[in-house]
Each structure stands twice: as structure tokens, then as C-alpha cells.
C-alpha positions in Angstrom: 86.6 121.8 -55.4 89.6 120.0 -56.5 90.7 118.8 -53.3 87.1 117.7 -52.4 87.0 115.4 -56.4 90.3 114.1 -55.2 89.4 113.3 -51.8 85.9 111.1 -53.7 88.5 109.5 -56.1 90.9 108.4 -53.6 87.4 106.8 -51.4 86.3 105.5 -54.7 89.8 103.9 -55.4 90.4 102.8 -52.2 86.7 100.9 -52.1 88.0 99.4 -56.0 91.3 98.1 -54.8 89.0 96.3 -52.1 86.5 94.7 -54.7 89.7 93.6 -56.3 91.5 92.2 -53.3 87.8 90.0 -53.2 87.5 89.3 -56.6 91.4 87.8 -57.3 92.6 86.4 -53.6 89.2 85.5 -52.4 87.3 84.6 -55.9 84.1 86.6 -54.7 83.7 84.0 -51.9 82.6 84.6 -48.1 83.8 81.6 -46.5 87.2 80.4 -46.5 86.8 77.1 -46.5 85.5 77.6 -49.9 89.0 78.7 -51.7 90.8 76.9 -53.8 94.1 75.6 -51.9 96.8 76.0 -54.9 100.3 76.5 -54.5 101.6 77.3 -58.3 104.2 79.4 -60.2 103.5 79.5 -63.8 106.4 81.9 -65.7 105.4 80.7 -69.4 103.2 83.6 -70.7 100.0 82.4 -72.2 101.0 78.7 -71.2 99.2 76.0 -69.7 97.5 77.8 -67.1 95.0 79.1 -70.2 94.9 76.3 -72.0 91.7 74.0 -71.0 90.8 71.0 -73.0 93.1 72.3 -75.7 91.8 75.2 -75.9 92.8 78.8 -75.0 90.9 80.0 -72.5 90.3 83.4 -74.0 87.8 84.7 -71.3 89.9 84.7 -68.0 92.8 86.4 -70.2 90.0 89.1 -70.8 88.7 89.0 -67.4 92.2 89.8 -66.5 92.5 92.9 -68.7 89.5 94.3 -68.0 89.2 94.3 -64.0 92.6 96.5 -64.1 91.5 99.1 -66.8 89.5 100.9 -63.9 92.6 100.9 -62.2 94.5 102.8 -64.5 91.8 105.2 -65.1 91.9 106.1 -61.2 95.5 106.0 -61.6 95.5 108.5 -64.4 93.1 110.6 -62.9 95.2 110.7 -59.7 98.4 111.0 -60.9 98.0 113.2 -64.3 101.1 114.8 -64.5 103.3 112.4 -63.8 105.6 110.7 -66.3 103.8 107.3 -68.4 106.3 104.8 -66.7 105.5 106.4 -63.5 102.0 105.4 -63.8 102.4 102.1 -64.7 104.4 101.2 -61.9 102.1 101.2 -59.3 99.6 99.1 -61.4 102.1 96.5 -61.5 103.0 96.5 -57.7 99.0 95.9 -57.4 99.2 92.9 -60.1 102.2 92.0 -58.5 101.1 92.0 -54.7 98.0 89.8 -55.6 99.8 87.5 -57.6 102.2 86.8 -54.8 99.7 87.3 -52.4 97.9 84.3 -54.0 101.2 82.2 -53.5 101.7 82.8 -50.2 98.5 82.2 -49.0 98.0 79.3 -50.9 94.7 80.2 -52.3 96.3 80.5 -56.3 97.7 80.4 -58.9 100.7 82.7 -59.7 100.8 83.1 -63.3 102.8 85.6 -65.5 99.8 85.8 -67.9 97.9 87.4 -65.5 100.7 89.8 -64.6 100.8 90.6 -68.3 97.2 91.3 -68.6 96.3 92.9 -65.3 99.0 95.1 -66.9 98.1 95.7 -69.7 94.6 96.9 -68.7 95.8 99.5 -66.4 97.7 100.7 -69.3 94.6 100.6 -71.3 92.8 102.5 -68.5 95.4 105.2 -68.3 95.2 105.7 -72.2 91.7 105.8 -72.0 91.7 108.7 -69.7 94.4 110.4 -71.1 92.1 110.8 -74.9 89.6 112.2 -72.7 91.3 114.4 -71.4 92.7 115.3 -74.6 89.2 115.1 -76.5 87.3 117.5 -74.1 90.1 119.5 -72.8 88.4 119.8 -69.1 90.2 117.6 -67.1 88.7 118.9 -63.7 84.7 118.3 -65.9 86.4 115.0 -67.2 87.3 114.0 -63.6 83.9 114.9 -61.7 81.7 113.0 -64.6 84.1 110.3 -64.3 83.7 110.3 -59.8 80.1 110.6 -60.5 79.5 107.5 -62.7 82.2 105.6 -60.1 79.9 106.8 -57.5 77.2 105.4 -59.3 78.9 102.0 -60.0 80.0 101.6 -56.6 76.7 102.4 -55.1 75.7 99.8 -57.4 78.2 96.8 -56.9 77.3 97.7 -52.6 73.9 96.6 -53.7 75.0 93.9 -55.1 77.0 92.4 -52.4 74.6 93.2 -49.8 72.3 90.9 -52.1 75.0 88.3 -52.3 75.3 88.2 -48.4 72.0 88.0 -47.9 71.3 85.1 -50.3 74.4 83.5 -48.3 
């Protein structure tokens, strides 16, 4: 039974990662044509790149945090008994491979705030799975609830693109 929860977790993360890819290099678009083409390196944490009119601009820093919780919690999940650091590390080789990724390509900006955040949230997501864990002392009932309602979620953001492609 476990090997069949961590086969549907690794699917389930694999089909995330793929969302995100979308969501951060391609901005939820279909055609090309319709990315941004910036070329930018911002190392000044919470700099200019989230300042608009003056203003901080509090909900892409959010944005950023919460699209990489999930990806701690699947990290978590996968890889409970490894060491904290060890977890964190491939969270930011993701952060890391789509920041650059957006640099390269040309379709981004590179910014350490997002680095930071994107972080931060897989950090957030690990914690969050860990006081489950520790709150209903099941991990293997935590973890099928938890594949379940990812099952559920994913089932549901399919719909949701198939909706988007077909308005497109």
C-alpha cells in the first residue's frame, strides 16, 4: 500500500511541477508569442522589482510563497526521514531552475525576491506537513488523505485548463 501512495504522490508531484513550469516560465499562456520578452537580473531582495507606483507589491510576493508551499508538502511527504536542510535543497534547485530558466529564455525576470519566497513557501509546506504528522501520529493515514485531496485538486485544475483551451 505504501509503494502504491508513493507511486500517486510522485504522478501527483510530477503533474504540480508541470502547473508550475506553466504558471512561472509561461505565465498561464498558450501561445508564445504572448510572453513577455525580459532579460533581467534583480539581486536586491524586496527591491524594485516589487515596488509599483511606490508601492510594495505585496501580492506577487505572496503569490510567490504560496505556489511553493505545495511543493514542500510533496517534498515532505516524499522525503520524511531525511534531514531539514536536505529537504529544502531540492525546493531551491526548483526556484532556482525557473528563475534562470526565465533568464535564459528571455521570457523573465530573475529576481532574488522570488528566490526568497518560492523558498520560503516550500519551507512552510514542509513545516506544515511535518505538525501533521506530528498532530495525528499516522503518517501513512496523513499521506493518503493528503493524495486524495491532491487527487481531487488536480482533477480539478485539468478541468480548468481544458476550459481555458477551449475558451482559447
Amino acid at each position: 500500500m505504501k509503494n502504491h501512495q508513493n507511486k500517486l504522490t510522485i504522478i501527483l508531484f510530477t503533474i504540480y511541477l508541470i502547473f508550475l513550469t506553466w504558471i512561472i516560465l509561461f505565465k498561464m499562456q498558450f501561445d508564445t508569442n504572448a510572453l513577455p520578452y525580459i532579460r533581467s537580473i534583480n539581486l536586491i531582495p524586496f527591491g524594485e522589482s516589487v515596488i509599483v507606483n511606490g508601492k510594495i507589491y505585496v501580492s506577487e510576493i505572496i503569490d510567490n510563497l504560496l505556489i511553493f508551499i505545495p511543493v514542500g508538502m510533496y517534498i515532505e511527504i516524499l522525503a520524511k526521514n531525511q534531514k531539514f536542510y536536505k529537504k529544502i535543497i531540492p525546493i531551491l534547485y526548483i526556484t532556482l531552475f525557473l528563475e534562470i530558466s526565465q533568464y535564459i529564455f528571455h521570457i523573465g525576470a530573475t529576481d532574488i525576491t522570488d528566490i526568497i519566497m518560492n523558498t520560503s513557501g516550500g519551507i512552510i509546506g514542509i513545516l506544515a506537513i511535518s505538525i501533521l504528522y506530528k498532530i495525528f501520529k499516522n503518517p501513512k493515514k496523513v499521506n493518503k488523505i493528503l493524495n486524495i485531496l491532491a487527487l481531487i485538486c488536480t482533477a480539478l485544475l485539468m478541468a480548468f485548463l481544458f476550459i481555458l483551451i477551449a475558451v482559447n
